[in-house]
C-alpha positions in Angstrom: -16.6 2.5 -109.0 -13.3 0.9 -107.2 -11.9 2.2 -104.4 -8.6 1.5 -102.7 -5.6 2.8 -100.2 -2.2 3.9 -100.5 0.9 4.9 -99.0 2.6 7.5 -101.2 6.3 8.2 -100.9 5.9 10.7 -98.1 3.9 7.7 -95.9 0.8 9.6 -96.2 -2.4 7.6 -97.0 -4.5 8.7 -100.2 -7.4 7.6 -101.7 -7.5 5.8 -105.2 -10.6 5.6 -107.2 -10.9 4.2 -110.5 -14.1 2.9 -112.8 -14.0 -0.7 -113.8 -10.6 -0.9 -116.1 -10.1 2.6 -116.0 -7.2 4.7 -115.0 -6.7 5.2 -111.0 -6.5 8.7 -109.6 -6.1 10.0 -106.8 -9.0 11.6 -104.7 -8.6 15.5 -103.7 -8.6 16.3 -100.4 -9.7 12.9 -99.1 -7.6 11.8 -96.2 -8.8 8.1 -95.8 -11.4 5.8 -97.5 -12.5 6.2 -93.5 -13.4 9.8 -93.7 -14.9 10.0 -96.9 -17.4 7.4 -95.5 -17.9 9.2 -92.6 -18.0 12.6 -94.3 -20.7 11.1 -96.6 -23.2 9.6 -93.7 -23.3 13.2 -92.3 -23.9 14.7 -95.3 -26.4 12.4 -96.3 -25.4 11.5 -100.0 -23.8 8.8 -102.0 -20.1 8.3 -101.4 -19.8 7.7 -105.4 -21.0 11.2 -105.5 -18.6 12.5 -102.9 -15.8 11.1 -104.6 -16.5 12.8 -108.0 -17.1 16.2 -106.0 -13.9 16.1 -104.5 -12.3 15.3 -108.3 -9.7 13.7 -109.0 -5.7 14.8 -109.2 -2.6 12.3 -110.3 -2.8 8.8 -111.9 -1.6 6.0 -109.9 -0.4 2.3 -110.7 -2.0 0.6 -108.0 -0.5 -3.0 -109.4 3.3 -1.2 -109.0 2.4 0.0 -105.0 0.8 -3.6 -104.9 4.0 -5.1 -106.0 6.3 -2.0 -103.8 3.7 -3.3 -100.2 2.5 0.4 -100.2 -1.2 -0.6 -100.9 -3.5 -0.9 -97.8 -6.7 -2.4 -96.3 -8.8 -0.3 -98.1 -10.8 0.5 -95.2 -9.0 1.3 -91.8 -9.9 3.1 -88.6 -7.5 5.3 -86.3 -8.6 2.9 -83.4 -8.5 -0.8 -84.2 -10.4 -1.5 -81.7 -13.3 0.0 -83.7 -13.1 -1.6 -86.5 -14.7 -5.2 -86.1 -14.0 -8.8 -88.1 -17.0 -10.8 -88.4 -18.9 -13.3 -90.6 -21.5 -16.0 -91.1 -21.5 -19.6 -92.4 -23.5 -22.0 -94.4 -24.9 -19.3 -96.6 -23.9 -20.9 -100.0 -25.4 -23.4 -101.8 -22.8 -25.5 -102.5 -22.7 -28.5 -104.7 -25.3 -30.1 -105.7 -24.0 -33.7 -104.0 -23.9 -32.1 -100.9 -28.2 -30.7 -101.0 -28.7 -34.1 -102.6 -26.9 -36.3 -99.7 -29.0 -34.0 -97.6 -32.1 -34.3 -99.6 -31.3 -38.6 -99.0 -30.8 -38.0 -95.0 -33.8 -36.7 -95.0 -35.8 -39.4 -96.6 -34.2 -41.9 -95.2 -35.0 -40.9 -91.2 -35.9 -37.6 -90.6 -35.0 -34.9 -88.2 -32.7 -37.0 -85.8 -30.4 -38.0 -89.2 -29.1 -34.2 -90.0 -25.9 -33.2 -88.1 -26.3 -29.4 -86.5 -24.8 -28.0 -89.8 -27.1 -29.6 -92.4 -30.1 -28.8 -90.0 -28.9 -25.0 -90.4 -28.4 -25.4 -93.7 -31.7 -26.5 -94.6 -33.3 -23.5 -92.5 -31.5 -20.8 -94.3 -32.7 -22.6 -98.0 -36.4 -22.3 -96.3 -36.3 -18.9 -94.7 -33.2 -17.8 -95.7 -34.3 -15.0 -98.5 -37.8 -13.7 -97.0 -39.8 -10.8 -98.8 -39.0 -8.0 -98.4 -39.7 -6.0 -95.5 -39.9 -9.3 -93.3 -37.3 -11.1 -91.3 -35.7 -14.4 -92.6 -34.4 -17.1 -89.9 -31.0 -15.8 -88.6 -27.9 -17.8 -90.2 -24.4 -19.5 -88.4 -22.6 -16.8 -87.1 -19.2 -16.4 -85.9 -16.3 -13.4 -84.6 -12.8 -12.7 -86.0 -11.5 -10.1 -84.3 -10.7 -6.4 -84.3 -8.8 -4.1 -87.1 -5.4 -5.7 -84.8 -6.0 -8.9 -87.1 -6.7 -7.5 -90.4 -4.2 -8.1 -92.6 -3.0 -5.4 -95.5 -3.3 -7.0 -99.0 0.0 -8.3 -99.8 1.2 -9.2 -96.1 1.2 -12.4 -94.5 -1.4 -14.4 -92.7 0.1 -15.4 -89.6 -1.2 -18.4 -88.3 -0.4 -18.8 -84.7 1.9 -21.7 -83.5 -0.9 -23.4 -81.9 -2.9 -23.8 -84.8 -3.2 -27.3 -86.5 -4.3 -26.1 -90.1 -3.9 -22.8 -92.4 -6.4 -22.5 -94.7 -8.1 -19.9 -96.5 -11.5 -19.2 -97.0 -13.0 -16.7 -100.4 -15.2 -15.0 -99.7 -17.3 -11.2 -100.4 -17.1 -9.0 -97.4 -19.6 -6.4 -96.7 -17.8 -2.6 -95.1 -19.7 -0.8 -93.2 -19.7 2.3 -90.8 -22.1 3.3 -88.5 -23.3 7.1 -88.6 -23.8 9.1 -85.6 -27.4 8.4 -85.4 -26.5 4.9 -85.1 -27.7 3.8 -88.6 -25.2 0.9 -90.0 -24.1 2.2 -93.8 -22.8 0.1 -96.4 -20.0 1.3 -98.5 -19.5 -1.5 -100.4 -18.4 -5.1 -101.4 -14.9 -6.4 -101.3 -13.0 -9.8 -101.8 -11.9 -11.1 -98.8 -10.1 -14.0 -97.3 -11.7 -15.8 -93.8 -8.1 -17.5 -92.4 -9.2 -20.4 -90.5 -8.4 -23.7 -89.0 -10.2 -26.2 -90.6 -8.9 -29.1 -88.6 -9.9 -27.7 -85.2 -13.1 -27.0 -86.8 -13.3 -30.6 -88.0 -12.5 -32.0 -84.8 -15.9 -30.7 -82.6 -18.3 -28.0 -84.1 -18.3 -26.4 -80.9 -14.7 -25.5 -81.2 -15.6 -23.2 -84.5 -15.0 -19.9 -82.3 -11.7 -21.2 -81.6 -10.9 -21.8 -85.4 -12.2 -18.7 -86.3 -9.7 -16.2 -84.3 -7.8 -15.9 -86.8 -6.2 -13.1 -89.4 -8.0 -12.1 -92.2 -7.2 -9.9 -95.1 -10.1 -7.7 -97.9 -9.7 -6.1 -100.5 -7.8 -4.4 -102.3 -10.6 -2.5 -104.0 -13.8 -1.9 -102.6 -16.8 -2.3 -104.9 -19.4 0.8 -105.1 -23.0 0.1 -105.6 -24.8 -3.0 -105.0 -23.4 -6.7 -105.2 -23.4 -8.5 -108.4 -26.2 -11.3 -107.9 -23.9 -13.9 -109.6 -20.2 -14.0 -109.2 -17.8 -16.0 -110.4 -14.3 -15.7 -109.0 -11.0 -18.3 -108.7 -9.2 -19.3 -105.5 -5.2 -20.9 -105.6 -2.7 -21.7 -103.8 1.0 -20.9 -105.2 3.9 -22.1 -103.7 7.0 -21.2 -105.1 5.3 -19.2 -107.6 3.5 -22.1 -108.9 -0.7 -23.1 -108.6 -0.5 -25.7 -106.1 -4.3 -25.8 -106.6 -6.9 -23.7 -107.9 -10.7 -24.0 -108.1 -13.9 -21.6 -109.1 -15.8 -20.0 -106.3 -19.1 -18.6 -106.8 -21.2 -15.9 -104.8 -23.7 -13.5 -104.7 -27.6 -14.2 -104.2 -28.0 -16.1 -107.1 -25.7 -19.3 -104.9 -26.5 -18.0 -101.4 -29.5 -19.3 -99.7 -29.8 -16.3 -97.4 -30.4 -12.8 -99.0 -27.6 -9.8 -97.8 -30.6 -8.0 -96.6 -31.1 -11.1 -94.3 -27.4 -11.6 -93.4 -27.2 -7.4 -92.7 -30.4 -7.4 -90.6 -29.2 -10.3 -87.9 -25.2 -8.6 -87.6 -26.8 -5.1 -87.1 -29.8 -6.0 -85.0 -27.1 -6.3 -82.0 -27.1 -2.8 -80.1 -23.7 -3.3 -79.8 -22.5 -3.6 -83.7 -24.4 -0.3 -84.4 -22.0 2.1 -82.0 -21.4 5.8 -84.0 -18.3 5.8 -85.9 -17.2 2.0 -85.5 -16.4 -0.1 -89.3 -17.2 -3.5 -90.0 -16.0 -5.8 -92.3 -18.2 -8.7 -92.5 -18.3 -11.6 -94.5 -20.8 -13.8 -96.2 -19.6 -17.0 -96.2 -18.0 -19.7 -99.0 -18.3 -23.0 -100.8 -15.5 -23.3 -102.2 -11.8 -24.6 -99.6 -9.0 -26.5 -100.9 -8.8 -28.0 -97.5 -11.8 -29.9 -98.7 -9.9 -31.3 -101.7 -6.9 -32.7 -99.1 -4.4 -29.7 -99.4 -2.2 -28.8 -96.7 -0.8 -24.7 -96.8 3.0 -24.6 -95.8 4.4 -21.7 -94.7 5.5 -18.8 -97.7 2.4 -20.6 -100.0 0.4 -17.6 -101.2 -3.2 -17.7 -101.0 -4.7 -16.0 -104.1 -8.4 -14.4 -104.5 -10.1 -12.9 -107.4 -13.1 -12.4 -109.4 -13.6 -9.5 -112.1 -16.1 -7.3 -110.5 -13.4 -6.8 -108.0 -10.2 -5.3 -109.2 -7.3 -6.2 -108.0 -7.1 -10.0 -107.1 -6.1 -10.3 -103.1 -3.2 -12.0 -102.4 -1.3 -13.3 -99.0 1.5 -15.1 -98.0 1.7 -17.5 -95.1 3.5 -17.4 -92.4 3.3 -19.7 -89.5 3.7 -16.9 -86.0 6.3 -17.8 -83.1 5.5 -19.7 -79.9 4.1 -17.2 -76.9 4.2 -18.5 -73.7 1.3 -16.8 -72.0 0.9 -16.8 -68.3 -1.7 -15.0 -66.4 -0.6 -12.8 -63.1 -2.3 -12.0 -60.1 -2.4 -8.3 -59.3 
């Protein structure tokens, strides 16, 4: 099952549900993809089964309210500041060049030749996907922001003045909400795009938390049920309505060297991600960046994510954000 946001004409948000290719419909009585969550946690049962409980009224062309900017994050919370951005890197396998150049580092002088990444990388193929019911070695992990930087399907990434690169990043994100009881639940899987700078990143690893406070945008659909272990989606660039460039991605365990289990475990381990009632959108992690094939995003490029599992492709136009002069005042 697929689940999604919109605005109707009245500006009130509704729930759309659909299975696979089927028709969308609108979800009785459900206020907010938010409070069905919520609503199911309490209850204790599947949110799949909520959904069907509640029934289903009015069909909906989610592509047209794509096209009119009336569909949503599909996953919101009436206090941004409770809805937290966050993700992990060097989960995915890559290309083979890149494990055999570090395969050839490794031979040729040991520990002292792998740069901080590779030696990261190389712990989460070893311990990266332990059995079950153990702990795996914890991967790279990094902060976004709160709901104030996620970005609606359809609106623009805004990448602040300051910022020397634009680039996107595909990627699965996990949603979550914690219950009242403090137990993380998963509703599902969505596509998502990490915004980052990749040249600030380039410059010095340790500026990564810099490059990282960025938007981000998921969605549009969320995907019921457990992830697909193989997944094989297509990122592009269009600018003026044209692919500028366009490459496969790939995801799921099948190309990930840590297990979601093992990515879940060290985000929610944190007392402080596991507060009652707080979402989090939290992402896995990619291979796959056309700023590693030389390409430089201009503002009103559109950044364009899909894979079939997941509906809806997500799409994003760039915009580069006005200069703020910031100064701090003594009180």
């Amino acid at each position: 099952m697929l689940i999604s946001q919109i605005l109707d004409d009245g500006d009130t948000i509704r729930v759309v549900a659909r299975n696979g290719s089927g028709k969308a419909r609108i979800v009785n009585g459900a206020r907010s993809v938010y409070s069905l969550a919520t609503e199911a946690a309490r209850t204790g049962g599947s949110l799949a089964a909520l959904i069907e409980r509640k029934g289903y009224g009015e069909t909906v062309d989610l592509e047209a309210a794509y096209r009119k900017g009336r569909l949503l994050s599909p996953i919101n919370h009436p206090d941004p500041a409770h809805l937290h951005l966050t993700g992990t890197g060097l989960t995915h396998l890559g290309s083979a060049a890149t494990r055999d150049s570090m395969h050839k580092k490794l031979d040729a002088g040991g520990e002292e030749q792998l740069t901080d990444s590779m030696k990261m990388f190389r712990m989460g193929l070893e311990d990266g996907k332990p059995a079950r019911g153990h702990v795996g070695v914890q991967p790279e992990w990094f902060y976004k922001g709160n709901g104030t930087m996620a970005v609606a399907p359809g609106a623009p990434l805004v990448s602040p003045a300051f910022a020397a690169d634009a680039g996107e990043e595909p990627e699965i994100a996990g949603i979550y909400v914690i219950g009242d009881d403090r137990q993380p639940f998963r509703i599902g899987f969505t596509l998502s795009n990490e915004f980052s700078d990749h040249v600030t990143e380039r410059a010095n690893y340790l500026w990564l938390a810099h490059s990282k406070l960025r938007n981000a945008s998921f969605g549009p659909e969320i995907l019921l049920g457990d992830l697909p272990a193989d997944i094989h989606g297509t990122s592009r660039i269009l600018r003026a309505g044209a692919p500028l460039w366009e490459k496969p991605f790939l995801s799921g365990e099948t190309n990930m060297s840590h297990s979601i289990a093992n990515l879940e475990h060290h985000h929610f381990k944190y007392a402080l991600f596991r507060q009652p009632g707080d979402v989090h959108v939290h992402m896995f992690g990619t291979a796959t960046l056309s700023f590693a094939d030389g390409i430089k995003a201009e503002a009103g490029d559109v950044f364009e994510i899909e894979a079939p599992d997941f509906g809806l492709p997500l799409r994003n136009p760039l915009e580069i954000g006005k200069p703020a002069k910031v100064q701090v005042k003594a009180l």
